[in-house]
C-alpha positions as a Python dict, from the first residue, in 0.01 Angstrom:
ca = {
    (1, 'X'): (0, 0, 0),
    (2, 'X'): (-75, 355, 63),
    (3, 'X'): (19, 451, -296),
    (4, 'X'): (-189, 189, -446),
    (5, 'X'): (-513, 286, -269),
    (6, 'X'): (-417, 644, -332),
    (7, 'X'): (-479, 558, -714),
    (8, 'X'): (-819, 377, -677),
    (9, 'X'): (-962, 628, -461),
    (10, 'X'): (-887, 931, -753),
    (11, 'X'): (-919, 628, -1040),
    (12, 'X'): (-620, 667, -1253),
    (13, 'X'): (-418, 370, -1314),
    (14, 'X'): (-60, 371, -1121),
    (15, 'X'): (146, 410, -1421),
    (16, 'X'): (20, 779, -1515),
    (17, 'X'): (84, 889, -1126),
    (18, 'X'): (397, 1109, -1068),
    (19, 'X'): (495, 1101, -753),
    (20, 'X'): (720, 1374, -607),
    (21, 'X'): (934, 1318, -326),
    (22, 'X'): (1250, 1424, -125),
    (23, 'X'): (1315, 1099, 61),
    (24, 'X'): (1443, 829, -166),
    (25, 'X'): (1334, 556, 2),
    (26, 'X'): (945, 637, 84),
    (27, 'X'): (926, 871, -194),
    (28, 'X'): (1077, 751, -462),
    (29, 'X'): (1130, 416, -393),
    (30, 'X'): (786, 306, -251),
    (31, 'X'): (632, 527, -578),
    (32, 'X'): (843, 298, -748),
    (33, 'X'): (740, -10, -628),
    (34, 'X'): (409, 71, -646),
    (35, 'X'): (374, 129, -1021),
    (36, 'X'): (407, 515, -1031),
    (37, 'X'): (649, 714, -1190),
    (38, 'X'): (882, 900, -948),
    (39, 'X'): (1071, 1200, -926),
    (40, 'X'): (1341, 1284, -697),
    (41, 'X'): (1362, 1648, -523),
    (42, 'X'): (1686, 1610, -444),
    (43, 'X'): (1836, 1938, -327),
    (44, 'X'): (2194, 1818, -233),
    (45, 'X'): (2250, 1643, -575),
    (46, 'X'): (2388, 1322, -392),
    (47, 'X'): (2148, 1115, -610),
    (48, 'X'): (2184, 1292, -952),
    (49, 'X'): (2253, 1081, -1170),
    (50, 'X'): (2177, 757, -968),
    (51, 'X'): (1782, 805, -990),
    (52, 'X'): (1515, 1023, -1144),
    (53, 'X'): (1602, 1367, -1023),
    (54, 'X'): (1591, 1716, -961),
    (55, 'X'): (1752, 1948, -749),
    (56, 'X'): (1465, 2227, -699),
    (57, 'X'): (1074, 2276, -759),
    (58, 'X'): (1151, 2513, -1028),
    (59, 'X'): (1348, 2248, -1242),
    (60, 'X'): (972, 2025, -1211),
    (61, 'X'): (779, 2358, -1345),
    (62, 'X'): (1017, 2357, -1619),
    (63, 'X'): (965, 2023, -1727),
    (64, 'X'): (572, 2002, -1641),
    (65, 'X'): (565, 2292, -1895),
    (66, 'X'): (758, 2077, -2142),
}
């Protein structure tokens, strides 16, 4: 619910948010269910591999730089 009114207030459309989260269920999950993308910050690599995921801030500059 949050997430969803989060988008109308800025006006972009769910499915170009990233959201960027350590906690898999809030974060990445609710993202998820809401229509956004989602991203991981998973610093213990428990969920590599499992989800969309990174294990440090510097591995999302990298691939916001492209």
């Amino acid at each position: 619910r949050v997430y969803k009114k989060f988008a109308e207030r800025i006006g972009v459309k769910e499915a170009e948010i990233l959201h960027v989260g350590d906690d898999l269920e809030r974060d990445y999950k609710g993202a998820l269910n809401a229509g956004f993308k989602a991203l991981l910050i998973d610093r213990n690599g428990k969920n590599i591999g499992e989800v969309n995921a990174i294990t440090s801030l510097f591995e999302l500059a990298a691939l916001l730089e492209g």
